[in-house]
DRENKEBA-393577 format. One record per residue: residue in one letter; x, y negated, z negated of N, C-alpha, C in turn. Coordinates in pm, whole numbers, padded with zeros to 5 digits, always signed. Layout:
N
aXYZXYZXYZ
...
END
This chain:
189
x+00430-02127+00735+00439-01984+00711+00321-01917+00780
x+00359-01787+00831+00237-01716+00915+00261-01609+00892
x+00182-01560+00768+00136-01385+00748+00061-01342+00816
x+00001-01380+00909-00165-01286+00953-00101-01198+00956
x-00265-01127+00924-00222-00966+00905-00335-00905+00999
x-00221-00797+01089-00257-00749+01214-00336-00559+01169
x-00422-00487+01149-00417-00361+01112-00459-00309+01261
x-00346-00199+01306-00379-00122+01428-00545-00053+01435
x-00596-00047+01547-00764-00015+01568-00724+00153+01535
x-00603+00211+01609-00612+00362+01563-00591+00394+01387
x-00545+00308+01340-00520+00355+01218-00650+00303+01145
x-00728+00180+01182-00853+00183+01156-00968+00330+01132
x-00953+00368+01229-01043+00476+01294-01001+00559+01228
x-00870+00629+01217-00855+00723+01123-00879+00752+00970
x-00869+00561+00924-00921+00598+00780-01034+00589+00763
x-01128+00520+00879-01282+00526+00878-01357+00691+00877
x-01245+00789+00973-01250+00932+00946-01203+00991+00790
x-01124+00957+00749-01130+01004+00607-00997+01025+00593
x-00942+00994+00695-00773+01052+00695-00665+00976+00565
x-00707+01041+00453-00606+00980+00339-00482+00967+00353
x-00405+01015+00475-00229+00962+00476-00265+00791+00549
x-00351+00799+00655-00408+00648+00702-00439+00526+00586
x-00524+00592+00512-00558+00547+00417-00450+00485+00312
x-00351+00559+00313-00206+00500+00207-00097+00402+00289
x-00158+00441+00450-00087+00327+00481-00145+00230+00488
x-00261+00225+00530-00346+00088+00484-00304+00010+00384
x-00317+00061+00261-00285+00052+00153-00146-00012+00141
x-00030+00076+00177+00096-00002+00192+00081-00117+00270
x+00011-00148+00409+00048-00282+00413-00070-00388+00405
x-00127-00361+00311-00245-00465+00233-00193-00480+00133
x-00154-00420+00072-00099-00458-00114-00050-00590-00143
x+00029-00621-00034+00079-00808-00104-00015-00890-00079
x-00082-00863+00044-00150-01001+00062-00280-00968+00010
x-00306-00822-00024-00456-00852-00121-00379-00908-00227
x-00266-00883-00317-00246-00919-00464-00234-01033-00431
x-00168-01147-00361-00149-01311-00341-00325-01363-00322
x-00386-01282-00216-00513-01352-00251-00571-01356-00390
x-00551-01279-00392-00613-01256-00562-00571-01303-00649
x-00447-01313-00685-00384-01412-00712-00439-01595-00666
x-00414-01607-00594-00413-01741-00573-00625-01763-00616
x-00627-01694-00645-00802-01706-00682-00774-01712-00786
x-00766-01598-00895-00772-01542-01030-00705-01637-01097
x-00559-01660-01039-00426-01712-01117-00431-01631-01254
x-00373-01490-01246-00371-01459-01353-00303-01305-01270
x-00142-01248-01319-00119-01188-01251-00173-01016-01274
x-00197-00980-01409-00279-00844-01400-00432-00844-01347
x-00505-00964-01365-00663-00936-01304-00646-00934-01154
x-00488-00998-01072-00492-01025-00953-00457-00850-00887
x-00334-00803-00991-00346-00614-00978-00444-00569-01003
x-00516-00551-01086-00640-00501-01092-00740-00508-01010
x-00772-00633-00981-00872-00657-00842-00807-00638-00739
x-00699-00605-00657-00662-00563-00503-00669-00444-00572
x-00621-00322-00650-00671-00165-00659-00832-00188-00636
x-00892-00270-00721-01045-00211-00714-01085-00207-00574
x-01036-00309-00466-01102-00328-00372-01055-00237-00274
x-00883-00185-00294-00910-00093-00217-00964+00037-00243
x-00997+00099-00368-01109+00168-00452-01255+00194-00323
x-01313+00008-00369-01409-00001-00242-01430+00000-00140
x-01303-00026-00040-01272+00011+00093-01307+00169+00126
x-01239+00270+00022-01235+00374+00063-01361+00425+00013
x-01415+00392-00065-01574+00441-00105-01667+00422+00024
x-01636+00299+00107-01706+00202+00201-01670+00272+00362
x-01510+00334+00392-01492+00308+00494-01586+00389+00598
x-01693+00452+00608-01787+00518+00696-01856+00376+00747
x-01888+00269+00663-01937+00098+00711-01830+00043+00808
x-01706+00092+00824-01630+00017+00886-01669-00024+01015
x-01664-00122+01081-01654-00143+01222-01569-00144+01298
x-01538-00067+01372-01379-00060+01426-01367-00155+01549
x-01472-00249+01578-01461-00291+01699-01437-00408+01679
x-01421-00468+01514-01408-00595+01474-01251-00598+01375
x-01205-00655+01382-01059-00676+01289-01122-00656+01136
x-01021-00574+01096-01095-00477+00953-01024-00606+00823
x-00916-00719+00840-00903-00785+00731-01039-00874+00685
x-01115-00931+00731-01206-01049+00711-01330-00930+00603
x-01353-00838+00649-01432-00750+00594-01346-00696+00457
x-01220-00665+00479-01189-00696+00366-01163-00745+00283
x-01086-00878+00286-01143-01017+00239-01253-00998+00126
x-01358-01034+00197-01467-01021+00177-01470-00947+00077
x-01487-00789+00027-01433-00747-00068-01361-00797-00189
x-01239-00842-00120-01146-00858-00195-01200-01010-00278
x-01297-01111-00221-01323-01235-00254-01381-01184-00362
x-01534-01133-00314-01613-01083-00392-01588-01068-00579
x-01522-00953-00530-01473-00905-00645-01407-01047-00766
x-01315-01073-00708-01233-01248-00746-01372-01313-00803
x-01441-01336-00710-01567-01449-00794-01627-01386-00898
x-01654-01234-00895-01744-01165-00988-01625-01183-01143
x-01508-01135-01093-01434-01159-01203-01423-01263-01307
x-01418-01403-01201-01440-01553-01270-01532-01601-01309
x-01647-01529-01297-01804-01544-01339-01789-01514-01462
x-01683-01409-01488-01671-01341-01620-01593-01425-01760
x-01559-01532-01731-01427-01633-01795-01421-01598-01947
x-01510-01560-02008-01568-01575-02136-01514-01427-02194
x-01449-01328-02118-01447-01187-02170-01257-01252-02172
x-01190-01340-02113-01079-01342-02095-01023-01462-02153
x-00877-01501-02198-00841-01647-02218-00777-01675-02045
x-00802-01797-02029-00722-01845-01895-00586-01837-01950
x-00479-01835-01848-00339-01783-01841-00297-01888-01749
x-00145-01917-01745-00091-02060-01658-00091-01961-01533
x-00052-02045-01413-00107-01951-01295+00111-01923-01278
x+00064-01772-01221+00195-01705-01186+00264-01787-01082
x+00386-01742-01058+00457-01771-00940+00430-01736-00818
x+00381-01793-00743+00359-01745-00621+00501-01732-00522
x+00548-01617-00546+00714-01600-00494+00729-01651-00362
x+00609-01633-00266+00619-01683-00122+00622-01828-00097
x+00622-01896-00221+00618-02023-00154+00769-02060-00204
x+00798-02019-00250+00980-02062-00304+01065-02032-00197
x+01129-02059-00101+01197-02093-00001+01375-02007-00087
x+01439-01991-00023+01564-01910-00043+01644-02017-00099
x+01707-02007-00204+01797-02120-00240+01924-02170-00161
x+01963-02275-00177+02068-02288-00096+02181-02258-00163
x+02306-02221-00034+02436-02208-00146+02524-02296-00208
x+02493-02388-00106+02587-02534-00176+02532-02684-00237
x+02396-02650-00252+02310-02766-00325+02226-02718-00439
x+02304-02699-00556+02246-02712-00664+02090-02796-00696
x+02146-02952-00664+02028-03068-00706+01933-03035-00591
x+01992-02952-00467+01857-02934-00404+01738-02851-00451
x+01813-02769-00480+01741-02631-00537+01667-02662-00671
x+01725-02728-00762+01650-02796-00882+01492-02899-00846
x+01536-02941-00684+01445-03052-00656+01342-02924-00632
x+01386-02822-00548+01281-02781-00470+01210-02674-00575
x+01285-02623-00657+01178-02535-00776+01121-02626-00888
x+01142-02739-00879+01031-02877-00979+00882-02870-00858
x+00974-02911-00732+00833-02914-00650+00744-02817-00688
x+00788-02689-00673+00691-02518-00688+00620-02547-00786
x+00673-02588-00862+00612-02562-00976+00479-02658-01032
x+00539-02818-00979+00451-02895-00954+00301-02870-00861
x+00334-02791-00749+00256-02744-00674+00167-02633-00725
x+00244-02576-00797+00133-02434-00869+00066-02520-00953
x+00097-02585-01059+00028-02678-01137-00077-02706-01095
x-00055-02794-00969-00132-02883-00891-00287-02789-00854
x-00240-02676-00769-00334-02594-00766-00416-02523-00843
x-00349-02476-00956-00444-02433-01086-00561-02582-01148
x-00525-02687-01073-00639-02783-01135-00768-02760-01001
x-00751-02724-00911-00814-02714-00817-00917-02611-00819
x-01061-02632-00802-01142-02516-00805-01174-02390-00715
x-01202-02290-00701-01152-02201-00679-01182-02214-00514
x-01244-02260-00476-01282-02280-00359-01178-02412-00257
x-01133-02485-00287-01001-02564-00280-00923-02475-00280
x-00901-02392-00379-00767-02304-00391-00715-02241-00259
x-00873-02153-00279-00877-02097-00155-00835-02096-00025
x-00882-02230+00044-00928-02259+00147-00740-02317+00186
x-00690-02376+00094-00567-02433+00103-00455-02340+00120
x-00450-02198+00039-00348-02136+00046-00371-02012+00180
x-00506-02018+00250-00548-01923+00342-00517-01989+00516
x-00517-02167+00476-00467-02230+00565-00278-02255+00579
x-00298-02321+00500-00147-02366+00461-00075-02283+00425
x-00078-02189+00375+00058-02109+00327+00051-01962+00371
x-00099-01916+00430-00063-01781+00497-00104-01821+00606
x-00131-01956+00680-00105-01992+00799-00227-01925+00903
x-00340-01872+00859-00467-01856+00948-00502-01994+01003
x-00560-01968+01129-00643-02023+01218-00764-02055+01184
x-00844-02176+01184-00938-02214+01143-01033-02087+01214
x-01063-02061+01316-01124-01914+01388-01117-01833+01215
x-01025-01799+01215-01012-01675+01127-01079-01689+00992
x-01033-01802+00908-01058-01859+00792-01229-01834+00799
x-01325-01891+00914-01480-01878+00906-01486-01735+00882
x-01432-01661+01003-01468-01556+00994-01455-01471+00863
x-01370-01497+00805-01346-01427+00679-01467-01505+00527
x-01498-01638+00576-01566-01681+00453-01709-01683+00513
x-01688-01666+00656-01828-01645+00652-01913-01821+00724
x-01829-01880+00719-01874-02012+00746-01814-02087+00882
x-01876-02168+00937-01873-02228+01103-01691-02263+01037
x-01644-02292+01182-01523-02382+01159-01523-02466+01100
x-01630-02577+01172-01619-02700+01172-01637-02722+00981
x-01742-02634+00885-01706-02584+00762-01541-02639+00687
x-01499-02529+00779-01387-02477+00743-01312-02616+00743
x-01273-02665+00867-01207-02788+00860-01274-02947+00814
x-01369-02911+00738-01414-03039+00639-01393-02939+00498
x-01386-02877+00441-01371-02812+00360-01248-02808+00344
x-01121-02800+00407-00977-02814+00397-00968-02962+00402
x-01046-03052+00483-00975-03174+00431-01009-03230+00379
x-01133-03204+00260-01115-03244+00166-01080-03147+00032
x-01029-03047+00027-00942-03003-00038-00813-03020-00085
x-00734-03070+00075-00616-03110+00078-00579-03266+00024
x-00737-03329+00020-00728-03475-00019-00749-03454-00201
x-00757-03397-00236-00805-03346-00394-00652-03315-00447
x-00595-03187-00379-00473-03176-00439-00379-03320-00401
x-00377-03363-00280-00309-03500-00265-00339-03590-00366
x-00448-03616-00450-00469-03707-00523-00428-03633-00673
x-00421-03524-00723-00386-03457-00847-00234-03421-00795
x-00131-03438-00687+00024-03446-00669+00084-03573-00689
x-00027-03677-00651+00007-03825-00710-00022-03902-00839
x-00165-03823-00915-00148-03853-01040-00008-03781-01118
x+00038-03649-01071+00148-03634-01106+00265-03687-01122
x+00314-03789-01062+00346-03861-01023+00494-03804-00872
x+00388-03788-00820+00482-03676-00703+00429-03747-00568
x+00538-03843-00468+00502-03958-00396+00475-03889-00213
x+00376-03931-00155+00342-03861-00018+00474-03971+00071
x+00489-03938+00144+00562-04078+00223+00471-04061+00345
END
């Protein structure tokens, strides 16, 4: 799967000017993939609404900082992480919650295989499981590679850390959930 998310430099510039119709489109097409990041951090689906409003809250408090000469998601990110860790720092104001559905990873059902479709929403679910044992930084790094399909390039840039980081940090992430999909008893071939 490959979401990257592309934001035009003119529509940059305009909400860095103050232009609030810019600004709502921003907004329209950040809304899912801030709420899935946040999500896939938080696992918890109102703190994951709550934290993509706040951040774009902070975007627009912020956007005179913008840099328009650099791709405006990683900076937001950033934001948007922020916020996520400050939240989980907080554990003690909240009870943990089973982690939501992440709708993007459920694949379209089929029309003529029932037992497929049974196989493949046990997997999901196994897989969300799997990931809610994973710390938040695993979480991370796994669903920013693997399932919204960034480029190791991108992934630093957004956390801030070398590639080479990045790709020892995913593989052993990916070796963590591999080993908590097989205590499951869920077989690699």
């Amino acid at each position: 799967m490959n979401n990257r998310i592309h934001i035009e430099t003119d529509l940059v510039e305009r909400v860095k000017r103050g232009d609030a119709g810019a600004f709502q489109q921003l907004v329209d097409q950040l809304m899912k993939p801030a709420y899935f990041h946040a999500l896939a951090i938080l696992r918890n689906h109102e703190d994951a609404v709550e934290i993509s409003q706040e951040t774009f809250i902070k975007v627009w408090k912020a956007r005179k900082s913008i840099n328009t000469s650099r791709p405006l998601y990683p900076w937001f990110y950033t934001i948007l992480k922020n916020l996520c860790l400050n939240r989980n720092r907080d554990e003690s104001r909240r009870k943990e919650t089973a982690v939501s559905r992440l709708e993007y990873w459920t694949e379209p059902k089929g029309e003529n295989n029932p037992s497929r479709d049974v196989l493949r929403e046990e997997e999901n679910r196994l897989i969300q499981q799997t990931l809610s044992k994973l710390d938040v930084n695993d979480r991370e790094i796994i669903v920013m590679k693997d399932l919204e399909g960034y480029s190791y390039k991108e992934i630093a840039e957004m956390l801030g850390i070398p590639v080479g980081t990045v790709m020892s940090r995913l593989y052993t992430a990916r070796q963590r959930f591999k080993t908590h999909m097989e205590e499951a008893g869920y077989e690699y071939s």
